[in-house]
C-alpha positions as CSV (number, residue, x, y, z in Angstrom):
1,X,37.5,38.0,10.3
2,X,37.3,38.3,6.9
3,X,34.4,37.3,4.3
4,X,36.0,34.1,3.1
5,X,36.3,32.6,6.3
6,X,34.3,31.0,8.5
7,X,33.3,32.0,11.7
8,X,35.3,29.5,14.2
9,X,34.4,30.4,17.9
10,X,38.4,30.0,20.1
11,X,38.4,29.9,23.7
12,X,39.3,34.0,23.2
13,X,36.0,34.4,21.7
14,X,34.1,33.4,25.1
15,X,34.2,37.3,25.9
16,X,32.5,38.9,23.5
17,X,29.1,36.1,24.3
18,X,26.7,38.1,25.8
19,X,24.8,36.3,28.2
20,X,21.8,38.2,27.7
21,X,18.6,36.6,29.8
22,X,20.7,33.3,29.7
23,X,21.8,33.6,33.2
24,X,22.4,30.8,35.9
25,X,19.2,32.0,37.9
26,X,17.1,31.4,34.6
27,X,18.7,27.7,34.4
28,X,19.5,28.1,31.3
29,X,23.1,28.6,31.8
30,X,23.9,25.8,29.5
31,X,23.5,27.6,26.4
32,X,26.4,30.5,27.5
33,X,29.0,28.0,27.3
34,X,30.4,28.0,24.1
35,X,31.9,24.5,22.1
36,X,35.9,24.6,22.5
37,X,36.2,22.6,19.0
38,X,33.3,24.2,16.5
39,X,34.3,22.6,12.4
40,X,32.1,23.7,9.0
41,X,31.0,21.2,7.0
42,X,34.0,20.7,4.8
43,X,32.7,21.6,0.7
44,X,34.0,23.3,-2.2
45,X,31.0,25.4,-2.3
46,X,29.6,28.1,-0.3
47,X,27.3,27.2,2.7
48,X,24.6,28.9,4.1
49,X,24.7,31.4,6.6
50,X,22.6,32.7,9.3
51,X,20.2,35.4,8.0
52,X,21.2,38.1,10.1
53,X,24.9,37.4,9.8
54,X,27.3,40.0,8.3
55,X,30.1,39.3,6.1
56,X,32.2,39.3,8.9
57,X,30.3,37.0,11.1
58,X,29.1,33.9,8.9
59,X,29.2,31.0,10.9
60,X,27.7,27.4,9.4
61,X,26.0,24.2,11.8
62,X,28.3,21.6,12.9
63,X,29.3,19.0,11.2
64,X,30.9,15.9,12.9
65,X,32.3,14.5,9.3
66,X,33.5,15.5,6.2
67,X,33.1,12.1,4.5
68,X,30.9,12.6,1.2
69,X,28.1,10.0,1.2
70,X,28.1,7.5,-1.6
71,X,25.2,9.5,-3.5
72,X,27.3,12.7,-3.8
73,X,29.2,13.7,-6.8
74,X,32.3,15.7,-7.3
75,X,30.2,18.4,-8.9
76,X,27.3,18.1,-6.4
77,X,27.7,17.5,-3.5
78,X,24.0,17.5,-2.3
79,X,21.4,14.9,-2.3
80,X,18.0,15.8,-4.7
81,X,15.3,16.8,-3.1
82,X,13.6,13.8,-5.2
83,X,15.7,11.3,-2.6
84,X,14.2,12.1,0.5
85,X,10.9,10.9,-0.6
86,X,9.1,7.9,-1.8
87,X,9.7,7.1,-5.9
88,X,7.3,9.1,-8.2
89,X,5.8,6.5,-9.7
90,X,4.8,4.6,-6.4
91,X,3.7,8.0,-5.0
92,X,1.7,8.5,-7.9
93,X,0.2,4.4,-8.1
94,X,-1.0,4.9,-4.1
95,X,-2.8,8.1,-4.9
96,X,-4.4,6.9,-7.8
97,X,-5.5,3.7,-5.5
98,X,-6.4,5.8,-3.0
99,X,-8.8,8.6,-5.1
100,X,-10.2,4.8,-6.5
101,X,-11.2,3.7,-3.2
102,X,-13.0,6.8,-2.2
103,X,-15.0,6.9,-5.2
104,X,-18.5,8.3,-4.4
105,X,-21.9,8.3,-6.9
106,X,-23.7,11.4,-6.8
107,X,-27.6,10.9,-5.2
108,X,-28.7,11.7,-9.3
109,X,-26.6,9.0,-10.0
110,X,-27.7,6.5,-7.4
111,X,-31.4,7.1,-8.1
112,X,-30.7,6.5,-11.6
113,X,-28.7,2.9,-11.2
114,X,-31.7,2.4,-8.2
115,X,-28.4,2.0,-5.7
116,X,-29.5,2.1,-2.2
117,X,-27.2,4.5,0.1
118,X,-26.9,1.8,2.5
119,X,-27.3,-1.6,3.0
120,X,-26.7,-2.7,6.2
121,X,-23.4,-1.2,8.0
122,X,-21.9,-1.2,4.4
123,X,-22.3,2.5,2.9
124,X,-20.3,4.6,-0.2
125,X,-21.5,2.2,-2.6
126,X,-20.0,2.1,-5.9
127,X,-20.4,0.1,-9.3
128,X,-17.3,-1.6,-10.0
129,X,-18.6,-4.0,-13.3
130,X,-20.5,-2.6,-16.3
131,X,-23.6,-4.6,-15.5
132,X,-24.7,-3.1,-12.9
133,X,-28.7,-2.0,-13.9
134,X,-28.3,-3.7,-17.4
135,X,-31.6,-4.5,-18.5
136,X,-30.8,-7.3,-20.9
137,X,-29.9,-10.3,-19.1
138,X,-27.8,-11.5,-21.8
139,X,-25.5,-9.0,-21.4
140,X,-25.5,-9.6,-17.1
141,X,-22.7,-10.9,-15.0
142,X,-24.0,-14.5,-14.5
143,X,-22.3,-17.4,-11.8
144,X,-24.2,-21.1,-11.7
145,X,-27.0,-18.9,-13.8
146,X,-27.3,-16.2,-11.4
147,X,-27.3,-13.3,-12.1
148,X,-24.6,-11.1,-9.9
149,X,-23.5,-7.1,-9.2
150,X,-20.4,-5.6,-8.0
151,X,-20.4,-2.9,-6.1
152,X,-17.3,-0.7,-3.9
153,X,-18.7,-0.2,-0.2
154,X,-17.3,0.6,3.0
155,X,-18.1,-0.9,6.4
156,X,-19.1,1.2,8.9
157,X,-17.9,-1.2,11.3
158,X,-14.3,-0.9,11.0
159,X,-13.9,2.0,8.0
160,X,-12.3,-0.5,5.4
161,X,-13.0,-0.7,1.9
162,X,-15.0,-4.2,0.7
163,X,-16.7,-6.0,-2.0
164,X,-20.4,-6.2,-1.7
165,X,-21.2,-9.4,-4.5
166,X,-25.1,-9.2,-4.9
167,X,-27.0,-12.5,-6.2
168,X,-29.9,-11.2,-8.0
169,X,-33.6,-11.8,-7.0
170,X,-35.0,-15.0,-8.7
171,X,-37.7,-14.9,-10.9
172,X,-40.5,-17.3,-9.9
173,X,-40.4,-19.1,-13.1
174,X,-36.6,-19.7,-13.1
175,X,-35.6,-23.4,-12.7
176,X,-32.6,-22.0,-10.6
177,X,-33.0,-21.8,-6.6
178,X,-31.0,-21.1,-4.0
179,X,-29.9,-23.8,-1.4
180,X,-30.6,-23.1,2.6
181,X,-29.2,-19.8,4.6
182,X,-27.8,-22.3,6.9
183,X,-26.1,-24.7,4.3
184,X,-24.8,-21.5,2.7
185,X,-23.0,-20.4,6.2
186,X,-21.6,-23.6,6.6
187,X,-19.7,-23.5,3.5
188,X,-18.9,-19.6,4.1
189,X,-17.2,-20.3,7.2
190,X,-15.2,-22.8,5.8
191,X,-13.8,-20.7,2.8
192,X,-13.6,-17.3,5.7
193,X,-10.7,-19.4,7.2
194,X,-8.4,-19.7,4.2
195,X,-6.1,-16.9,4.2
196,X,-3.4,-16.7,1.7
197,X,-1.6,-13.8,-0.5
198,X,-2.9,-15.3,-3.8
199,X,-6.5,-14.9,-2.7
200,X,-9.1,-12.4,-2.3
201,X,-10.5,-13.1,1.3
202,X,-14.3,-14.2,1.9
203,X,-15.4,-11.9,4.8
204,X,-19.4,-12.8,4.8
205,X,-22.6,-13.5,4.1
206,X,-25.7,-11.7,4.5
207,X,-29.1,-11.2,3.0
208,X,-31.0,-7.6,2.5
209,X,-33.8,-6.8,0.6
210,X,-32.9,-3.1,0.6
211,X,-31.7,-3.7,-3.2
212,X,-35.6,-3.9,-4.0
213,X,-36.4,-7.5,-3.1
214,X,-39.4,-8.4,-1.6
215,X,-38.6,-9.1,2.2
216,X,-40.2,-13.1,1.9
217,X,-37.1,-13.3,-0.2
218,X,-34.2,-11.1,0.6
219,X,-30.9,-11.4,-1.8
220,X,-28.1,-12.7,-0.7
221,X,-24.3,-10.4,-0.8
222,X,-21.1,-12.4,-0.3
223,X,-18.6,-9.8,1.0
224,X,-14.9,-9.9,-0.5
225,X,-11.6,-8.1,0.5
226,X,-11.4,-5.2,-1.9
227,X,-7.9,-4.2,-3.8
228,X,-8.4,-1.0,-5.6
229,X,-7.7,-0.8,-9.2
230,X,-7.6,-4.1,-9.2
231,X,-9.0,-6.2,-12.9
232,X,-9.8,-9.7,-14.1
233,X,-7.1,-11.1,-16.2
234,X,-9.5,-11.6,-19.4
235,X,-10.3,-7.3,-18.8
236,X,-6.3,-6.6,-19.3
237,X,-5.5,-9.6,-21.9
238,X,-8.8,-9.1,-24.4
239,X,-8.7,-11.3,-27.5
240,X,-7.7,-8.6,-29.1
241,X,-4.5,-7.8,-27.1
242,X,-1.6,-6.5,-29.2
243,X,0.6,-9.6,-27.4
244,X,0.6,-11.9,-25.2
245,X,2.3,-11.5,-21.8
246,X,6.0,-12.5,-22.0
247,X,6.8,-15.6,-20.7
248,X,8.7,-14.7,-16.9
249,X,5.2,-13.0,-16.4
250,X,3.4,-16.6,-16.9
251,X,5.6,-18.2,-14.8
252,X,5.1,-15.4,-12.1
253,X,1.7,-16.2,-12.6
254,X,1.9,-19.9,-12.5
255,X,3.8,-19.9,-9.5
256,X,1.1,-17.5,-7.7
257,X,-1.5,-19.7,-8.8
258,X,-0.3,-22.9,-7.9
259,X,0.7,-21.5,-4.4
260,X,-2.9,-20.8,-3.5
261,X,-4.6,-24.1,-5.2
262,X,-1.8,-25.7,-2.7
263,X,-3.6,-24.2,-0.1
264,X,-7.4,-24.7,-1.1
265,X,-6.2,-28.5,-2.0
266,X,-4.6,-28.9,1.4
267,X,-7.5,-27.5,3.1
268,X,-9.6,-30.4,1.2
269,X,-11.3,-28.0,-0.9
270,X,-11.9,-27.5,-4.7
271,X,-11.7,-23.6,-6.0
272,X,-13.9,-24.6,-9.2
273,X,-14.1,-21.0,-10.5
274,X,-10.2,-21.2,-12.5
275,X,-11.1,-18.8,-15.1
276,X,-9.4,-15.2,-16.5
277,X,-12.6,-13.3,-15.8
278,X,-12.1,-14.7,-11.5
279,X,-8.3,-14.0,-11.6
280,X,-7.7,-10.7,-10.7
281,X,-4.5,-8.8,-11.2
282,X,-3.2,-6.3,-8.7
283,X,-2.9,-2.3,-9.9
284,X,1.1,-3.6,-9.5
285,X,0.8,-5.8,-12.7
286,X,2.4,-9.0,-11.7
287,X,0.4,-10.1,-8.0
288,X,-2.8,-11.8,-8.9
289,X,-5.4,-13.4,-6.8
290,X,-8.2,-15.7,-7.0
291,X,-11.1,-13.9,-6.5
292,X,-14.7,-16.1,-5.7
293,X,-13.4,-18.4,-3.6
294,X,-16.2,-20.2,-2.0
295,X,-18.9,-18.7,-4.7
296,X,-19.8,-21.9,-6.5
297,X,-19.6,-24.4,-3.2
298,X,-23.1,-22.3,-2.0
299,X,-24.4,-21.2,-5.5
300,X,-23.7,-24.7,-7.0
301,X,-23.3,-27.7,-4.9
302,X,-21.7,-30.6,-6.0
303,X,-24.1,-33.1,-6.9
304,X,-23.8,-36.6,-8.1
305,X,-22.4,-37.9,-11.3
306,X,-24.6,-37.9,-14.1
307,X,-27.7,-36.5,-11.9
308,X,-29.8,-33.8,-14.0
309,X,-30.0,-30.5,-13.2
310,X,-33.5,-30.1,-11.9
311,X,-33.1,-32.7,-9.2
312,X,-33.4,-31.4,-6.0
313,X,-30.7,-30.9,-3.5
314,X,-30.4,-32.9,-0.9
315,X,-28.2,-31.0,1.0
316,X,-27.3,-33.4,4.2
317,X,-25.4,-35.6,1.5
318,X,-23.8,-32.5,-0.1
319,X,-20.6,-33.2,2.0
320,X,-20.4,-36.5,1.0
321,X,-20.4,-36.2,-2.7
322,X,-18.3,-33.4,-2.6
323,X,-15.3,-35.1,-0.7
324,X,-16.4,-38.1,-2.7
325,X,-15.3,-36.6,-5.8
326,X,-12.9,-34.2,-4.5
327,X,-9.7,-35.5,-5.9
328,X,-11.7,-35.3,-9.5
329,X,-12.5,-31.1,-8.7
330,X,-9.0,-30.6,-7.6
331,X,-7.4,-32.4,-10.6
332,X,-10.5,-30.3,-12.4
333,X,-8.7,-27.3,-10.8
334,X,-5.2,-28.2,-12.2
335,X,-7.1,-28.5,-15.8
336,X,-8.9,-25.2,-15.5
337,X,-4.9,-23.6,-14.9
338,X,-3.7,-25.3,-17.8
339,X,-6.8,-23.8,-20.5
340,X,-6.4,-20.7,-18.4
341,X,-2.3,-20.1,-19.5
342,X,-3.2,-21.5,-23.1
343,X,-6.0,-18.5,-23.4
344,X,-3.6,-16.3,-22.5
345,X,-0.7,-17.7,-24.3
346,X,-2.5,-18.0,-27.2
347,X,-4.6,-14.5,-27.1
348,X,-7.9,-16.4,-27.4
349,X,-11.1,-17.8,-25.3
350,X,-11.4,-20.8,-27.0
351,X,-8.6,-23.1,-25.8
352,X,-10.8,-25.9,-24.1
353,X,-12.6,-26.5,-27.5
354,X,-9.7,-26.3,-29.7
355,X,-6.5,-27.3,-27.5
356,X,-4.4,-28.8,-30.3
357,X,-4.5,-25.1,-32.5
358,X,-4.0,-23.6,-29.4
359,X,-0.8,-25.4,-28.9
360,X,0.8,-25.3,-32.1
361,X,-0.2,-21.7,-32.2
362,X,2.3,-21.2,-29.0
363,X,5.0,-23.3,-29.5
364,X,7.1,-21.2,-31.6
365,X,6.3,-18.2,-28.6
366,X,7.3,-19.5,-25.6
367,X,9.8,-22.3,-24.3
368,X,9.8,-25.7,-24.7
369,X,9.6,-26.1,-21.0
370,X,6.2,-23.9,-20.6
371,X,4.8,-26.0,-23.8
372,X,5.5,-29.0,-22.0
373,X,4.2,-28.0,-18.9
374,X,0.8,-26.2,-20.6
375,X,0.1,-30.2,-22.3
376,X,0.8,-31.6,-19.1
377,X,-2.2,-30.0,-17.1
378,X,-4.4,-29.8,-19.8
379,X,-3.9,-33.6,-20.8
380,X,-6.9,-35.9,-19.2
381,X,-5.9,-39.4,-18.2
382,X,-6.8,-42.0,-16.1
383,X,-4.1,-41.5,-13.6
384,X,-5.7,-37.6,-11.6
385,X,-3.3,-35.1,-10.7
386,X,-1.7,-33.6,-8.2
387,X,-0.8,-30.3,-7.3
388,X,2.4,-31.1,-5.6
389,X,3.4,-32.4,-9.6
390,X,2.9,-29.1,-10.4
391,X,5.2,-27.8,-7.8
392,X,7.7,-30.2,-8.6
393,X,8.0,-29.5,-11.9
394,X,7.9,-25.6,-11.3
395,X,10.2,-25.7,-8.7
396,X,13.0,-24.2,-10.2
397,X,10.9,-21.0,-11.2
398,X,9.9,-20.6,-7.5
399,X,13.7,-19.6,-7.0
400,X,13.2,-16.5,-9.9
401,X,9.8,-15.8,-8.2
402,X,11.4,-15.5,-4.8
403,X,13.9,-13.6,-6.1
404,X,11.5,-10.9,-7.7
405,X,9.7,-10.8,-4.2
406,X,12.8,-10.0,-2.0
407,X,13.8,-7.5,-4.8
408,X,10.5,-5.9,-4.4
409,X,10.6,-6.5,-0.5
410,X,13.5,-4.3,-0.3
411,X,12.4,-1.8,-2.7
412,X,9.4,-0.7,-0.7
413,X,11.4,-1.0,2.1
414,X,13.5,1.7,1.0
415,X,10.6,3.5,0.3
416,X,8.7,3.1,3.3
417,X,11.7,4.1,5.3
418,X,12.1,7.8,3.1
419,X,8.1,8.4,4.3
420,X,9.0,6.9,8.1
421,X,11.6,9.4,8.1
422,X,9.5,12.2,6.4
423,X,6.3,11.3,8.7
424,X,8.3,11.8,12.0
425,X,10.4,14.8,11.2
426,X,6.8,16.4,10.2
427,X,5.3,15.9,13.7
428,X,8.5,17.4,15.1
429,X,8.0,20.6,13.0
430,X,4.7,20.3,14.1
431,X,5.8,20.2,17.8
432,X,8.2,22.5,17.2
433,X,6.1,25.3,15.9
434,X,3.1,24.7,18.5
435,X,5.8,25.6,20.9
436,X,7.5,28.4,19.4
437,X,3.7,29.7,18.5
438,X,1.8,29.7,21.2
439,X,4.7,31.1,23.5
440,X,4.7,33.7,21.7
441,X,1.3,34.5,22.0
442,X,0.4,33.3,25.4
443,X,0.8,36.4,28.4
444,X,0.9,34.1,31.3
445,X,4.7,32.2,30.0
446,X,6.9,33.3,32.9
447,X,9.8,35.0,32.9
448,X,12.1,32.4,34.1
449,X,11.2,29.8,30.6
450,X,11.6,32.8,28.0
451,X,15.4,31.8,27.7
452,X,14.1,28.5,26.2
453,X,11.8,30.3,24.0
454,X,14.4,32.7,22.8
455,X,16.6,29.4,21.6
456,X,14.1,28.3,20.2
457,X,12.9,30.8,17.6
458,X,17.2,31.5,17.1
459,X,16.7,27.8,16.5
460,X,14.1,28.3,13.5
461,X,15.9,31.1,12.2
462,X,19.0,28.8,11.7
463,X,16.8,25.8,10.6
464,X,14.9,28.1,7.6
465,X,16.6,31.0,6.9
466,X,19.7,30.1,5.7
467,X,21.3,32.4,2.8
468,X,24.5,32.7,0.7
469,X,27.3,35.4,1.3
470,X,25.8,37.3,-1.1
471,X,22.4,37.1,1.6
472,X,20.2,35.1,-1.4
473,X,18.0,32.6,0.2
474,X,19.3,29.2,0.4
475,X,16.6,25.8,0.2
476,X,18.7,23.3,1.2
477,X,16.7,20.1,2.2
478,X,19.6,17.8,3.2
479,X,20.2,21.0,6.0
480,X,16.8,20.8,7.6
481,X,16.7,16.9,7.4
482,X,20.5,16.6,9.2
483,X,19.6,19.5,11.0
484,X,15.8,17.7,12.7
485,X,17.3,14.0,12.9
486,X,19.5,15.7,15.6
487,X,17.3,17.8,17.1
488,X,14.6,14.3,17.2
489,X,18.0,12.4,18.8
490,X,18.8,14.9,21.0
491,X,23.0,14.4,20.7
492,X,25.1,15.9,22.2
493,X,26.3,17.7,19.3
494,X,26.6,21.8,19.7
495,X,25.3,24.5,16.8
496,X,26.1,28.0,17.0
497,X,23.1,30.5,17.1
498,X,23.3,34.2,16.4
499,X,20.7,36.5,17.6
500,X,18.4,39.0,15.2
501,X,20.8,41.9,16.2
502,X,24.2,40.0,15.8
503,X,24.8,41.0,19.1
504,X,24.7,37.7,21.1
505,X,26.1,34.7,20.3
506,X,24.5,31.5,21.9
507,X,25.9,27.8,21.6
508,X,23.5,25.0,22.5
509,X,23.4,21.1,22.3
510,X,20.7,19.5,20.0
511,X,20.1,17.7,23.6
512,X,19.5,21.1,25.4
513,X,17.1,22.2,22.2
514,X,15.2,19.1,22.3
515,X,14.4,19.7,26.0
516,X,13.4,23.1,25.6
517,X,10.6,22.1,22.7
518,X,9.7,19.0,25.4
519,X,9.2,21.8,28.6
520,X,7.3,24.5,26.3
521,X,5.2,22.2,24.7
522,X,4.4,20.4,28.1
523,X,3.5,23.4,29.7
524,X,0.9,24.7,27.1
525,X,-0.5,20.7,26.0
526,X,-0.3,19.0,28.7
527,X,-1.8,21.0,31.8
């Protein structure tokens, strides 16, 4: 045989296969009978060879077709080594979010913010707004006049990442008091039962006073979902933002929005909180969600028209007024979207007070359409308005935004199925080199498996040590990948191995190998 062609085993060639310790009474007879029909892959460039081969005995794995996949090119006929994973850029995104959710402070740093290192069965606390242990209160995250913190945590409970929100102790001379623990759950369980895509899910309510509290009068913590590297819209479009974001990006964002106030409406309740710093926008840069749902329905309960601020609460009417005058908060709600798009349009926090500037500021930016629509909701009338309007004059962008998310759908898709792939052929190496490893090692293997163990470290050899005619290592990634799907299938298909020695010659079935790493693993894992 010479050097330039491959090694074909013929019906001839059954003489020189040394059965070795393959014998009948080992039962591993299957592997001495040799494939009547054995075809190279067909290429125009040289394929690897077994490491131990000579010139004379190259021989290549089977191939059952010679069709080139769609991705191949004339000149190379090999897939990247980029394609069998997930896209850079999306790798690169879900390590980012996941070295932001395991954020830590170090104890210096705790004991200098005066963070506790646990509060309740949340733990791994974490800052995740700037006014956490601000002094001035000016310069404090306030809701209803309260003064709040954010902080990262994980619950012990289940291991999940979470949003602790912490209402501040009350001074004794503040005007401002909190309602009852029990008319505070009432409401919380109400807003824990909305679920939707376009919202950041209320989990609970609890009270501590392991913040430094006195323990007559605990703080309360409202516990959100948590989406790392998440931010408010009015964070990522300042004032001073360079531009404003295009115009399919608002209507992605108007769709998204109206989709969860359908929700909230539906559900007879009010969101209230419609404003860029309680919109959050995803790492992604087009999902949003509304983010303190439920907040202002405890903090500040809806009280009735024209009543002054320091009248108490009578809380057993609360749930009269506030489904009184709900159709007034939801169209309130449809307002709040409208001032919400114009600040953004318009790259400014001013659009309630000055709407007509606003508006002529935008109409020569965006469509007349989104104009049209933007004076719509922020227009005040007589008549109150409905979010089904909205949808019905939006409609027609729900098709783009559908669009988008099948687009994306199938993207990550694709993605997820490269990692599937990559996640399952890893714990058959895994399997694969227990096996091979500790039969090696271990004294007590008998005699009568070693034929299994012999086919598989030939097996290794062919899977890794593949080189050129010119015996330079080959890395060929699309070999091991083909190479392991059929070993994970267990086909029926036959590969040639050649011994260390090029002295024996044994054929097996990717079934036969795939039974052998089953009955050596078995024996050693699973006594």
């Amino acid at each position: 045989m010479t050097s330039s062609a491959p090694f074909r085993p013929s019906l001839d060639s059954t003489q020189k296969v040394q059965k070795s310790n393959m014998s009948s009474g080992s039962g591993q007879g299957a592997y001495s009978r040799l494939a009547t029909s054995f075809s190279p892959i067909a290429s125009s460039s040289p394929m690897p060879s077994s490491p131990y081969a000579s010139v004379d005995h190259q021989h290549h794995h089977h191939a059952t077709t010679t069709v080139a996949p769609p991705y191949a090119s004339s000149s190379t006929p090999y897939r990247s080594v980029a394609s069998f994973s997930m896209n850079e850029g999306l790798r690169q995104m879900l390590v980012n979010r996941t070295m932001l959710a395991h954020r830590l402070m170090t104890p210096s740093e705790l004991s200098e913010m005066q963070v506790p290192t646990n509060v309740q069965h949340f733990h791994s606390l974490y800052p995740l707004d700037a006014s956490v242990n601000i002094q001035n209160s000016d310069n404090q995250s306030k809701i209803c006049n309260f003064m709040t913190e954010v902080y990262k945590a994980v619950n012990s409970m289940n291991g999940s990442p979470c949003v602790l929100r912490r209402i501040k102790a009350i001074s004794s001379n503040s005007k401002t008091s909190l309602p009852s623990w029990e008319f505070a759950n009432r409401y919380v369980d109400i807003w824990k039962q909305l679920k939707h895509p376009n919202i950041v899910g209320l989990q609970s309510l609890f009270s501590t006073s392991e913040f430094g509290a006195s323990a007559s009068s605990p703080e309360w913590v409202f516990v959100y979902d948590y989406f790392v590297g998440s931010e408010s819209l009015e964070a990522h479009y300042s004032v001073n933002a360079i531009r404003a974001p295009p115009e399919p990006i608002m209507w992605s964002y108007i769709c998204q929005i109206v989709s969860a106030l359908k929700v909230i409406h539906a559900s007879s309740l009010a969101y209230r909180a419609l404003h860029s710093s309680k919109v959050l926008l995803l790492s992604s840069n087009r999902r949003i969600k509304l983010n303190c749902v439920g907040l202002l329905d405890v903090l500040c309960p809806v009280r009735e028209r024209d009543a002054p601020e320091d009248q108490p609460l009578d809380e057993e009417q609360v749930d009269n007024i506030y489904y009184d005058q709900l159709a007034e908060l939801q169209d309130q709600d449809i307002m709040d979207l409208g001032y919400l798009l114009l600040n953004l349009a318009s790259k400014s926090n001013d659009a309630k007070l000055h709407v007509d500037k606003r508006l002529s500021e935008i109409e020569n930016v965006y469509s007349e359409e989104f104009v049209d629509l933007v004076k719509y909701l922020v227009s005040e009338g007589e008549e109150l308005k409905s979010i089904d309007d909205i949808i019905n004059m939006i409609g027609s962008h729900y098709h783009d935004e559908t669009v988008y998310l099948y687009e994306q759908n199938d993207y990550l898709e694709d993605e997820l199925v490269k990692e599937l792939d990559n996640g399952r052929l890893l714990r058959l190496l895994v399997k694969l080199n227990f096996a091979i490893q500790y039969a090696e090692e271990q004294q007590k293997y008998t005699n009568s498996d070693s034929g299994d163990l012999h086919v598989l470290l030939l097996f290794s050899d062919y899977l890794f040590k593949q080189v050129n005619s010119d015996g330079s290592p080959v890395i060929d990634y699309g070999h091991i990948t083909e190479t392991l799907n059929k070993l994970d299938a267990g086909t029926s298909e036959k590969l040639l191995l050649m011994s260390k020695d090029e002295q024996s010659l044994i054929v097996a079935s990717f079934k036969e190998l795939k039974r052998s790493v089953n009955q050596i693993f078995k024996f050693f894992f699973e006594l």
